[in-house]
C-alpha positions in Angstrom: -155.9 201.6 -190.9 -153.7 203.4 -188.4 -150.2 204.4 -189.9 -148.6 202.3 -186.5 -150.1 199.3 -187.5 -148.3 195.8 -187.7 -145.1 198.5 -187.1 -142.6 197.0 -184.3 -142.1 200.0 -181.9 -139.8 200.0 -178.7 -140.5 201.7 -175.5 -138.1 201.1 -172.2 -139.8 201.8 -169.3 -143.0 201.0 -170.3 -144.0 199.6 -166.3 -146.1 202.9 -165.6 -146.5 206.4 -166.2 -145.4 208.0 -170.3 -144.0 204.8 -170.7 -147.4 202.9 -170.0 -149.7 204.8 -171.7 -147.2 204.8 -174.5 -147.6 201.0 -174.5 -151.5 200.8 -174.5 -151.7 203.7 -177.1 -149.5 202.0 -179.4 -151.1 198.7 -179.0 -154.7 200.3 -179.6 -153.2 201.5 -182.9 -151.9 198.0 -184.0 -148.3 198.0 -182.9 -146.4 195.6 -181.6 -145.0 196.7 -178.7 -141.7 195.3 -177.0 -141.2 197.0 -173.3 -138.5 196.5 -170.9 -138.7 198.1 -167.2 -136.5 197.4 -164.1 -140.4 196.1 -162.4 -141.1 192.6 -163.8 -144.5 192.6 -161.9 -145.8 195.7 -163.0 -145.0 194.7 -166.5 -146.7 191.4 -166.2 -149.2 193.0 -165.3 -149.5 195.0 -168.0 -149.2 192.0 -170.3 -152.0 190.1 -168.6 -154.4 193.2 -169.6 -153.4 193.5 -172.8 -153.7 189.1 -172.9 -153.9 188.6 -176.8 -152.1 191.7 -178.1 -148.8 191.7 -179.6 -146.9 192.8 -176.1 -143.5 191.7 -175.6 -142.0 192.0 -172.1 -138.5 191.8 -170.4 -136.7 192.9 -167.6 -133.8 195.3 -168.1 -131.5 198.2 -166.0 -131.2 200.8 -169.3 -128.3 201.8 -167.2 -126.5 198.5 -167.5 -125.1 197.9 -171.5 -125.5 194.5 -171.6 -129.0 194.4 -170.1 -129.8 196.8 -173.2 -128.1 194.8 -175.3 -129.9 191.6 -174.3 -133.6 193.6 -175.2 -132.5 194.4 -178.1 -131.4 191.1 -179.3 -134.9 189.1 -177.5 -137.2 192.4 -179.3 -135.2 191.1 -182.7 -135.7 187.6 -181.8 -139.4 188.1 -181.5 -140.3 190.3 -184.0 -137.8 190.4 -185.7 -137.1 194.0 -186.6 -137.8 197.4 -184.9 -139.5 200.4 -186.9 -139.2 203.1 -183.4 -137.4 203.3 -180.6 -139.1 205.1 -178.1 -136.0 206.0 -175.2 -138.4 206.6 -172.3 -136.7 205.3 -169.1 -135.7 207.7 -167.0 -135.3 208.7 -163.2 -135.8 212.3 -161.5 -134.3 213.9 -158.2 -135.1 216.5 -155.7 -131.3 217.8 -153.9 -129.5 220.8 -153.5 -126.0 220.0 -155.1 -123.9 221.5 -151.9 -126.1 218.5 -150.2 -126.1 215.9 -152.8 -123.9 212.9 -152.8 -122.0 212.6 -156.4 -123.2 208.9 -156.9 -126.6 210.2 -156.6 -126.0 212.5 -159.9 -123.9 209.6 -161.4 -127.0 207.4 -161.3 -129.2 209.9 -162.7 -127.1 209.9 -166.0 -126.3 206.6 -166.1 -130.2 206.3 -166.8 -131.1 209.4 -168.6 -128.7 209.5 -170.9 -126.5 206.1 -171.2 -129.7 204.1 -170.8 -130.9 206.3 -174.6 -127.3 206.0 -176.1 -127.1 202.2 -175.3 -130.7 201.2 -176.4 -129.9 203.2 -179.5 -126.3 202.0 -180.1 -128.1 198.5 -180.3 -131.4 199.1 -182.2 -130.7 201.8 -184.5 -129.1 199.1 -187.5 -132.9 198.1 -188.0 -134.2 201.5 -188.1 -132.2 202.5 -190.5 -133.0 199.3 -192.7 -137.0 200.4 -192.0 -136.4 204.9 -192.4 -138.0 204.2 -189.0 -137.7 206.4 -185.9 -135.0 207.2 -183.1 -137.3 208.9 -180.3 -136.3 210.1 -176.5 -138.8 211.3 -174.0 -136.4 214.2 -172.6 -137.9 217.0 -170.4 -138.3 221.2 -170.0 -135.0 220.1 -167.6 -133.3 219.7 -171.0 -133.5 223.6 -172.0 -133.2 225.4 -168.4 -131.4 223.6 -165.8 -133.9 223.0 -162.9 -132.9 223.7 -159.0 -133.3 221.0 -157.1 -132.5 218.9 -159.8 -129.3 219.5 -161.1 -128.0 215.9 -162.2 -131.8 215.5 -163.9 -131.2 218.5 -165.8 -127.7 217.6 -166.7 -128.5 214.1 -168.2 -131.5 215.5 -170.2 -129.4 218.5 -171.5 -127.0 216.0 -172.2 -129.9 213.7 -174.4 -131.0 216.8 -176.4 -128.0 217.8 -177.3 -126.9 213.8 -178.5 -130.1 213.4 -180.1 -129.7 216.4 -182.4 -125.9 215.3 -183.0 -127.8 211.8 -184.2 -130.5 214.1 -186.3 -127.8 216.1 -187.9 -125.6 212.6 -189.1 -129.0 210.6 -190.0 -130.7 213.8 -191.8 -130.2 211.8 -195.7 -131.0 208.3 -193.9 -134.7 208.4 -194.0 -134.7 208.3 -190.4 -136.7 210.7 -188.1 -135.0 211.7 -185.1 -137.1 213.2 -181.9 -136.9 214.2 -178.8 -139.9 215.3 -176.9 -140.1 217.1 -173.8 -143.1 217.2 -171.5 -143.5 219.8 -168.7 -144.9 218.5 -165.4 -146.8 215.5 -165.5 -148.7 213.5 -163.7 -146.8 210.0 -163.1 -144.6 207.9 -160.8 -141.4 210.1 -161.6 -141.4 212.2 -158.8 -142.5 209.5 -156.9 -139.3 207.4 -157.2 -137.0 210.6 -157.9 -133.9 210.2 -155.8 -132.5 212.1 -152.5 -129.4 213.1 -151.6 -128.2 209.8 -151.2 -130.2 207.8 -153.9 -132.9 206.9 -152.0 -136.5 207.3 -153.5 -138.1 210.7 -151.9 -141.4 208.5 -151.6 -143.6 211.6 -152.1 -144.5 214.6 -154.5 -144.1 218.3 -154.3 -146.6 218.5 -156.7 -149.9 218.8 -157.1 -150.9 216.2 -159.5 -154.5 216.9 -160.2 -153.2 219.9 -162.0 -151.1 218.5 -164.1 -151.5 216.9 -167.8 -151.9 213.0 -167.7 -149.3 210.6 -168.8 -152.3 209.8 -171.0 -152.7 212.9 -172.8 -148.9 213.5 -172.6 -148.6 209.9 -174.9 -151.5 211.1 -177.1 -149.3 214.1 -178.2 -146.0 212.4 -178.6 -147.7 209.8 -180.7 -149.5 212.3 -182.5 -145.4 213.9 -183.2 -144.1 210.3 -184.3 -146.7 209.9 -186.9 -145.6 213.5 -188.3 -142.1 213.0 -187.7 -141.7 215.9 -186.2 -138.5 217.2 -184.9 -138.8 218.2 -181.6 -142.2 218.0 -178.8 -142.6 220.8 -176.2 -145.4 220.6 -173.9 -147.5 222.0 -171.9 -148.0 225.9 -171.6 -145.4 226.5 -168.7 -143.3 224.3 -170.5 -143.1 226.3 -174.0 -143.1 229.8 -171.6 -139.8 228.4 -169.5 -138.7 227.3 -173.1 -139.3 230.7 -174.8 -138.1 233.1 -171.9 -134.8 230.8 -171.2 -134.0 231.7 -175.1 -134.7 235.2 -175.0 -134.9 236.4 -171.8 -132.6 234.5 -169.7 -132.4 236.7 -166.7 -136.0 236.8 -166.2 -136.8 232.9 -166.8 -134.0 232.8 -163.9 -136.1 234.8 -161.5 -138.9 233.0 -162.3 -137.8 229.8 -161.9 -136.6 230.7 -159.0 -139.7 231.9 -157.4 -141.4 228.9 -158.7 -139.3 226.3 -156.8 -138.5 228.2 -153.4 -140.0 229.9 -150.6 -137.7 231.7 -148.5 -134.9 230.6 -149.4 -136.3 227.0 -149.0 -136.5 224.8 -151.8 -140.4 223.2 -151.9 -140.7 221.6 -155.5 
């Protein structure tokens, strides 16, 4: 019997990408699975495949307290408990800052990190009845700040840090606190990631056949929850940026830099 099953896990933005094949993955192992996503089609969608199956569905903004308030109290109302949270909403951008507009960054952490605080604010009484898990899908952003993406990198240094603040006052609680943080992957993020003005760029810098799947990317953090780890790094760029940002700082900036610009240009 799988160690998730008949357990109540949370996921927001569960619509596509991490967050789906979070969803199906739980579901597989015997979960049931409440998922909110701005996109009430897609998640319908996702319902009517998984007809049958314990899959709860509602529309939220993370960004907006009450909306995570509201999921919280319907999740409760259908289940009635939560064993994980799984804080997975989240929204990327590609901008110089001397071209960015400020609402643009303000957006970007009213999702990344308010949309985690609020969710958790509201669920986290009933996983501490169940010793259960606190979990936030953060990013390599959240070690070394990323150009190009400075208000990303922001709100996700921003959730690591908060998340090991939680960690550090829930360590005698029974509750496992996690944040993972995938390197590149292949999903809808950079997809939607917002301009300068906080409009969707509509296209990727990336090459997406090289990248790891959001499928193998769930596997892994799944794999993490199960061992309550502590933290998830991913991907071997992900644990190089990781390592040469602690120790060698100057280099990881050259690199990085080299990595997202070409004369002077800025390409990914």
């Amino acid at each position: 019997m799988s160690y998730f099953n008949n357990k109540v896990v949370v996921i927001t933005g569960g619509s596509e990408g991490i967050g789906k094949a979070l969803v199906e993955l739980f579901l597989a192992n015997g979960a049931k699975v409440a998922s909110c996503s701005r996109n009430y089609d897609k998640l319908y969608h996702l319902q009517q495949i998984h007809a049958g199956k314990p899959l709860m569905i509602y529309t939220a903004d993370v960004s907006i307290e009450m909306d995570c308030r509201k999921f919280i109290e319907s999740v409760i109302e259908t289940f009635g408990t939560i064993d994980i949270l799984i804080n997975n909403a989240g929204i990327s951008m590609r901008s110089l800052f001397k071209d960015v507009e400020l609402d643009t960054l303000r957006k970007v952490v009213d999702i990344n990190f308010w949309g985690v605080v609020q969710t958790t604010k509201f669920a986290l009484p009933y996983i501490l009845e169940n010793k259960g898990s606190v979990v936030a899908i953060s990013s390599i952003a959240g070690y070394r700040g990323l150009p190009g993406r400075s208000g990303y990198s922001a709100s996700k240094f921003a959730v690591n840090g908060w998340m090991e603040a939680l960690r550090t006052e829930l360590y005698d609680t029974g509750v496992n606190v996690m944040w993972a943080c995938p390197g590149f992957t292949a999903s809808n993020i950079r997809n939607v990631a917002l301009n300068r003005v906080g409009k969707p760029q509509g296209e990727s810098p990336m090459d997406e056949k090289k990248l790891m799947t959001a499928e193998e990317c769930a596997f892994h953090i799944v794999n993490a929850i199960e061992k309550r780890k502590r933290t998830l790094v991913l991907t071997a760029n992900g644990k190089l940026t990781v390592f040469l940002n602690k120790y060698f700082p100057t280099l990881a900036d050259k690199f990085v830099r080299r990595f997202f610009f070409r004369n002077g240009e800025l390409v990914k």
